[in-house]
Residue, then its C-alpha position, 0 to 999 in steps of 0.5 A: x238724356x231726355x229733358x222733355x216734359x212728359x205729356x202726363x205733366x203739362x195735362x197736370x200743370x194745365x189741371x191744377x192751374x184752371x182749378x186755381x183760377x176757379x177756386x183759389x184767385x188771386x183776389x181770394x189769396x189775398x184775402x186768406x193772406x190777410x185774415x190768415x186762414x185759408x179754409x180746409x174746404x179747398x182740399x176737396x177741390x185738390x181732391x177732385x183733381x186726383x192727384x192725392x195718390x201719386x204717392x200710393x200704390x195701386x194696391x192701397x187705391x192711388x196711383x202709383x210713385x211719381x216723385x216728379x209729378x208730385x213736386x210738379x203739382x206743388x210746384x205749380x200750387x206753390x204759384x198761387x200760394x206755398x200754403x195752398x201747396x202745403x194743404x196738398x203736402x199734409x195729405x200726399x207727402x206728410x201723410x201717404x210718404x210717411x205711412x208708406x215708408x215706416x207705416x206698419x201693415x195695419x197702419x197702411x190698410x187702414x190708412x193709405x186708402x184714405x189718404x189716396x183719396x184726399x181724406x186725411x191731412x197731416x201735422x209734424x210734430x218734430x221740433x220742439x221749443x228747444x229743439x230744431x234741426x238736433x231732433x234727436x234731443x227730443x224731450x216729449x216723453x212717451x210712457x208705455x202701459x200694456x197696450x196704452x202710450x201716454x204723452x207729455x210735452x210740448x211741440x213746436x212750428x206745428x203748421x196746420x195742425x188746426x186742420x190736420x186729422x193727426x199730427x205726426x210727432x216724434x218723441x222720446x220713449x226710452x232712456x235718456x241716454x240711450x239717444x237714436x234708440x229711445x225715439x218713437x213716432x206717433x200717430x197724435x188725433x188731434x181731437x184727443x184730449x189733453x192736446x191744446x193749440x196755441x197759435x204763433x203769428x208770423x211774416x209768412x205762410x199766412x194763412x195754414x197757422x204754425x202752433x205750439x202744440x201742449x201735450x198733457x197725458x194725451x193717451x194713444x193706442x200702441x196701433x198708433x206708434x208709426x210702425x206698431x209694436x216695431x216702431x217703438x223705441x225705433x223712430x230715428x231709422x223711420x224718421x231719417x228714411x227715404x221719405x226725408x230725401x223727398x221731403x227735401x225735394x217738397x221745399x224746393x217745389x215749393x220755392x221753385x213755384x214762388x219764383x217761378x210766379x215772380x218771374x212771371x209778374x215782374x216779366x210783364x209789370x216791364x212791358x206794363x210800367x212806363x217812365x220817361x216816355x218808355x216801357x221800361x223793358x227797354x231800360x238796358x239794367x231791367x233787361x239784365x236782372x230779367x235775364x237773370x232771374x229768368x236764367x237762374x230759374x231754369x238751372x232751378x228747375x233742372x236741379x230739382x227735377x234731377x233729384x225728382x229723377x233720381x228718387x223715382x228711379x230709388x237710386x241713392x240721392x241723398x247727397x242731390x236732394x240736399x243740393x237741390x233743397x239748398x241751392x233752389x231755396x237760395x237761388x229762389x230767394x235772390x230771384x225774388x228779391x230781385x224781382x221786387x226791385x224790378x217792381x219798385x214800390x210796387x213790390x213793396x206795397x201790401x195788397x201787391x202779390x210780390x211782397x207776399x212772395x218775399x214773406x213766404x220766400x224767405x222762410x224756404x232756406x229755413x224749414x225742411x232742414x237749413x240751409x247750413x244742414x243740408x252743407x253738412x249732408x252733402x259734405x258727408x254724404x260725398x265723404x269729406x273727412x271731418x279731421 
C-alpha cells in the first residue's frame, strides 16, 4: 500500500488554492454568502485551472479519469465554499460523468468536448415534491410524438438550475405500473419554454439556489432523451450506473473539505484567543477536542480516498462509496460542531466563516442519498439477508 500523495495532486491543491485567494476570498465568500448568489462567471476561473476534463477522455478533448483528483479539487473548493465546489460538480461530475456513462454516441460528440472545457453546467432534476430518496415514483410525465418528447410536472431541490445550461431530469415515460421500466432521463435547456423557476430559501449552500422547477409542455427532441432512442423507457439502469457510486464520493469531498477548513480555523483561533492570561491552546479539555476532530479528519480522508482508489481502478465499490458517503458526512458534522464550540460565540456569530460551516454542513448527511440509504446499501451490497 501506497499512501503517499501523488506530485500531480498537491501541484492540483496548491493550483485551485492561489486561484481561491485571487478570485474567490473570504471576504467575498461572505458577500455571496449573504446576497445568496455567487456569479456564474467564477467558473471560467475554474476553467482556466484545467481541471474540467479529469472526467473526459482524451479522445472527447480532457484529460483522462481521475476520480481521485477530481474529488481533491472538490475537496479543496469545498474549503472555501461547498457552492464554489458544486459549480465545478455541475460541470465535471453532473454533466461529463452522466454523459460519459449513459450519453449516447451523438450525445458524447457533441456534448463532452464542451464540458472538458468548462462550458456547460448542469442541473438535476431527480426529486420531486413527493418524491426523494424512492425516485422510481416519479410522476413527471414524458409523451412521446414521433421524433418529439412532451414534459409536464414539477421537480424539486433543483440547485443551480438558474445558471445550468440543462437540467438533467428524470421522469416517467411509460405506464404507471410498469415501475423501473417506464423512467427516461432527459436533457432539459433550460431556456426552453414552458420551464419556470421558483426559488426556495434555505439555511445553507447560499449562494447556487435550490428551485422548484414547473414544467409545462416543455417540447424536447428524442436526441435529448439521455441515450437517444436507447434511453427511453430505459432511465433506471442509467441513473443507478457507475456514476452514482461516484456521486456518492462527490458529498464526501465535499464534506471532507468543510471540515478540513474548520479544522484548520479552530486550530489557530486557540493559539490566537487568550483568557486568564493564557492562549487557550493550553487548556488541557481545548487540547483534546483538537486532537479529535484533527483525528477523526485523517480517518476522513483515508475513507474517501479508499473509495477514490477503488472507482479509478472500476473495481466493484458500491458497498465503499456508500460507507465513505455516510461515514465522511457524519464524521464531518461531529467535527465541525465541535469546532464551533472550541470557538465560542465566535463560532456562533454571523460574519464568522464557522457558523457558514455548520449551515452548508449540515446538509451533507442529506443529499447525494441519506445517510439511512446508504445503511441500507451497504447492507445489501454486503449480502445480509432481509428475512
Amino acid at each position: 500500500m501506497d499512501f503517499g500523495e501523488p506530485e500531480h495532486i498537491g501541484m492540483l491543491r496548491e493550483s485551485i488554492r492561489r486561484m481561491l485567494d485571487r478570485h474567490a476570498t473570504r471576504e467575498q465568500m461572505a458577500k455571496w454568502d449573504e446576497e445568496d448568489k455567487v456569479p456564474r462567471a467564477l467558473m471560467e476561473h475554474i476553467r482556466e485551472l484545467g481541471i474540467c476534463g479529469m472526467t473526459v477522455p482524451e479522445s472527447f478533448g480532457g484529460t483522462g479519469r481521475d476520480v481521485l483528483g477530481t474529488m481533491v479539487a472538490v475537496e479543496e473548493l469545498s474549503r472555501r465554499s461547498m457552492v464554489i465546489a458544486t459549480l465545478y460538480l455541475m460541470n465535471s461530475c453532473y454533466g461529463s460523468m452522466n454523459i460519459l456513462a449513459s450519453g449516447s454516441e451523438e450525445q458524447k460528440q457533441r456534448l463532452l468536448p464542451q464540458l472538458a472545457d468548462g462550458q456547460l453546467l448542469f442541473a438535476y432534476g431527480l426529486s420531486e415534491p413527493d418524491v426523494g430518496s424512492d425516485l422510481a415514483s416519479v410522476r413527471t410525465r414524458a409523451e412521446r410524438h414521433g421524433d418529439k418528447v412532451i414534459i409536464n410536472g414539477t421537480k424539486r431541490w433543483c440547485s443551480g438550475a438558474e445558471i445550468a445550461d440543462y437540467i438533467y431530469a428524470l421522469v416517467r415515460s411509460g405506464e404507471p405500473d410498469a415501475r423501473y421500466k417506464n423512467l427516461s432521463l432527459v436533457l432539459l435547456p433550460t431556456n426552453a419554454k414552458g420551464i419556470e423557476l421558483t426559488h426556495i430559501p434555505a439555511m445553507g449552500a447560499r449562494g447556487l439556489n435550490t428551485n422548484d422547477v414547473s414544467l409545462v409542455d416543455v417540447e424536447i427532441s428524442i436526441d435529448d432523451v439521455v441515450g437517444g432512442e436507447d434511453g427511453w423507457n430505459n432511465g433506471w439502469t442509467r441513473l443507478a450506473g457507475p456514476a452514482l457510486e461516484v456521486e456518492k464520493l462527490e458529498v464526501a469531498a465535499m464534506a471532507l473539505g468543510i471540515a478540513a477548513q474548520a479544522v484548520d480555523d479552530a486550530w489557530e483561533y486557540s493559539q490566537q484567543r487568550k483568557q486568564f492570561g493564557s492562549r487557550i491552546c493550553s487548556v488541557q479539555s481545548i487540547r483534546h477536542m483538537l486532537a479529535d476532530v484533527q483525528t477523526k479528519l485523517a480517518a476522513a480522508r483515508l475513507m474517501l480516498y479508499r473509495g477514490c482508489w477503488l472507482a479509478d481502478n472500476n473495481l466493484p465499490c458500491s458497498a465503499e462509496t456508500s460507507m465513505a458517503k455516510m461515514y465522511v458526512c457524519e464524521l464531518g458534522l461531529e467535527i465541525v460542531l465541535t469546532c464551533q464550540k472550541i470557538m465560542g460565540a465566535y463560532g456562533y456569530a454571523k460574519g464568522f466563516d464557522m457558523e457558514r460551516y455548520v449551515r452548508d454542513m449540515l446538509l451533507m448527511p442529506i443529499i447525494g442519498g441519506s445517510t439511512a440509504i446508504q445503511k441500507n446499501n451497504i447492507a445489501n451490497r454486503m449480502g445480509l439477508p432481509k428475512s
